[in-house]
C-alpha positions in Angstrom: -22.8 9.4 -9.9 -23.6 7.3 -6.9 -24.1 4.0 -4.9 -28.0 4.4 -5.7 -27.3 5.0 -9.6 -25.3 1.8 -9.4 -27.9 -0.3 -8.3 -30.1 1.1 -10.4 -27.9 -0.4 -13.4 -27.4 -3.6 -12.1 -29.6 -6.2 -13.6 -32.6 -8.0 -12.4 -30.9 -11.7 -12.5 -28.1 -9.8 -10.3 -31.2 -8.3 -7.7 -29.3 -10.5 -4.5 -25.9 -8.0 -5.9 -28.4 -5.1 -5.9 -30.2 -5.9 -2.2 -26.2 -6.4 -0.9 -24.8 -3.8 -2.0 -27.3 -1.9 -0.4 -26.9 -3.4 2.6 -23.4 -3.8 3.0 -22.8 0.1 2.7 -26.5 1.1 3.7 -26.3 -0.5 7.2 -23.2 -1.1 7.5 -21.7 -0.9 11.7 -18.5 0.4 10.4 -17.4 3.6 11.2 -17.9 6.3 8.1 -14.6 6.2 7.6 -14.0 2.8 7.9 -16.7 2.4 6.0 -15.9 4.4 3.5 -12.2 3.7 3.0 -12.9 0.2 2.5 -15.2 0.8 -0.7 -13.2 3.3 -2.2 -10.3 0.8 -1.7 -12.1 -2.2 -2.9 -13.7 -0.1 -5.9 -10.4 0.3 -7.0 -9.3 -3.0 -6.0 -12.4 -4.5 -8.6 -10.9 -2.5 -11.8 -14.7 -1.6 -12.7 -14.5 1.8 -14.3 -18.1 2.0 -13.7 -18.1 1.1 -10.2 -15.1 3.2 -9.4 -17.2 6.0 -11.5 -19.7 5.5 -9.0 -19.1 5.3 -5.7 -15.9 7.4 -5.8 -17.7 10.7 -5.3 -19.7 9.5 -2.4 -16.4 8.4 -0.9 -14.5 11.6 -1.3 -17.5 13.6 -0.1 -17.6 11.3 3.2 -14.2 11.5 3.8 -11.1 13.5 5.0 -8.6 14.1 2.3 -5.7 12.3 4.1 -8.2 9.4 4.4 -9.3 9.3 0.9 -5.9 9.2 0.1 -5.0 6.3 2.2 -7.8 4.1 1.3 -5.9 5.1 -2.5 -2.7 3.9 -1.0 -3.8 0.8 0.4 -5.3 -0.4 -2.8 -1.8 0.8 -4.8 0.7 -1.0 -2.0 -2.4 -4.0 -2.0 -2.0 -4.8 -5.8 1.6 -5.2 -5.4 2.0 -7.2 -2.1 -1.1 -9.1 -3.2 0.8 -10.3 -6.2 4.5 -11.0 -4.7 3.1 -12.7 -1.8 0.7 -14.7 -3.3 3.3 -16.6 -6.0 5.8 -16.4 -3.4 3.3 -18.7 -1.2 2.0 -20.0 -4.3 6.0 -21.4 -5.5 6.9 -24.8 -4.3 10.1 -24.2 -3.9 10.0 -22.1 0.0 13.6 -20.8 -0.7 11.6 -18.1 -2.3 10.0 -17.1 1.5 13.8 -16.8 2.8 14.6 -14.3 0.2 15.0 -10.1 1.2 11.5 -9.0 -0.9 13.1 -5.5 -1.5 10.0 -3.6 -2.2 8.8 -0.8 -0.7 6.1 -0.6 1.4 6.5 2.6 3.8 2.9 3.8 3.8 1.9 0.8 5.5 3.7 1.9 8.6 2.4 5.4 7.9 -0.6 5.8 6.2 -1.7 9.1 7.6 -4.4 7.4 9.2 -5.2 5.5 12.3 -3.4 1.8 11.8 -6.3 -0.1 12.2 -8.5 1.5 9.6 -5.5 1.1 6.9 -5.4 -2.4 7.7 -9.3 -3.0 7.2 -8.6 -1.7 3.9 -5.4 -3.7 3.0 -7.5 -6.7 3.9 -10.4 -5.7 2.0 -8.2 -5.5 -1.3 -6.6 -8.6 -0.2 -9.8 -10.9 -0.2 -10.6 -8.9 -3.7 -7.1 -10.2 -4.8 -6.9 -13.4 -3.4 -3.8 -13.5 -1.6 -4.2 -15.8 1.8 -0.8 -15.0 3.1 -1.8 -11.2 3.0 -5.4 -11.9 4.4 -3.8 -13.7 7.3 -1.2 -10.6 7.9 -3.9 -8.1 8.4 -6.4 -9.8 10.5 -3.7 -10.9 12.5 -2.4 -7.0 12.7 -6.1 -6.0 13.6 -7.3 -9.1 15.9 -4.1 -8.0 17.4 -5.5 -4.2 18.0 -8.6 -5.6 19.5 -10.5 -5.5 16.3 -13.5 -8.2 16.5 -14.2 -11.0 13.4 -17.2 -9.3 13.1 -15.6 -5.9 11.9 -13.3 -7.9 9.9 -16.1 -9.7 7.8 -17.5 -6.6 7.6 -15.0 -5.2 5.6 -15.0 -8.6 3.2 -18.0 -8.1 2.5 -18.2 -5.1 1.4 -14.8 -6.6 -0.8 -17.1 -9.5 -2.0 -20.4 -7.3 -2.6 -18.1 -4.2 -4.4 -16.4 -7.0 -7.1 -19.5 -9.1 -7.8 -21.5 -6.1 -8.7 -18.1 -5.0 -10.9 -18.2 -8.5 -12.6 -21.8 -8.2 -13.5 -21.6 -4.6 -14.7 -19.0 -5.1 -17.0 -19.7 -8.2 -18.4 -23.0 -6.7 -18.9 -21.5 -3.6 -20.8 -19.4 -6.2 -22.9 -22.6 -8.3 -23.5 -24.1 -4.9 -25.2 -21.4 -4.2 -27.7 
């Protein structure tokens, strides 16, 4: 299992996925474990089993165990946040934004990580999940810490790259049935 046996698998109408994918992680400027926390995260974040398959072994083998678990945690706390405050931004009615959210949220203010790597992540999922009111919390949080757009985009698309080639794989593996 790893990032070259899933370009290997991804078809030949999909080659700009393949070339991408490649590149995103292959010469990437992140740090490794920036890097490497953001695809676990968004592998997750794409509900692929084959992509998750994939590239989780790489990622565990490049990272420390407290940050393979946090890239874990940022795409659990992700999928939840992603959802409330997307249909809370999403509702017309902007009572809704006035309202206690009451859900817990306590490894984002301890990840076991440094802060700005956990946020990558979290920003990551959130462009995989679609929720603009999250996307806009992170990069404020790292803009804030002195992180540039260009790490930022960086980490998006990785998000983008990491769902595409999740897409195509498993509609492929539908198509075959």
């Amino acid at each position: 299992m790893s990032l070259d046996a899933l370009k290997s698998a991804i078809p030949e109408y999909a080659k700009d996925l393949r070339l991408n994918l490649g590149s995103v992680i292959g010469d990437s400027g992140l740090p490794q474990q920036q890097l490497w926390g953001t695809v676990l995260a968004c592998a997750i974040a794409s509900r692929s089993p084959r992509v998750l398959r994939e590239l989780e072994e790489e990622a565990n083998a490049k990272l420390s165990p407290e940050a393979y678990t946090a890239a874990k945690s940022a795409a659990a706390v992700m999928a939840m946040n992603n959802v409330f405050f997307r249909t809370r931004h999403l509702l017309s009615d902007p009572a809704y934004g006035t309202l206690r959210a009451g859900l817990r949220t306590n490894v984002i203010g301890d990840p076991g990580v440094a802060k700005v790597d956990f946020e990558l992540w979290a920003l990551a999922v959130s462009a995989i999940n679609g929720c603009g009111e999250c996307l806009d919390s992170h990069e404020q949080v790292l803009r804030g810490a002195g992180v540039g757009r260009e790490t930022i985009q960086e980490a998006f698309k990785i998000a983008a790259v990491v769902q595409a080639v999740g897409v195509t794989l498993d509609s492929e593996e539908i198509l075959a049935e």
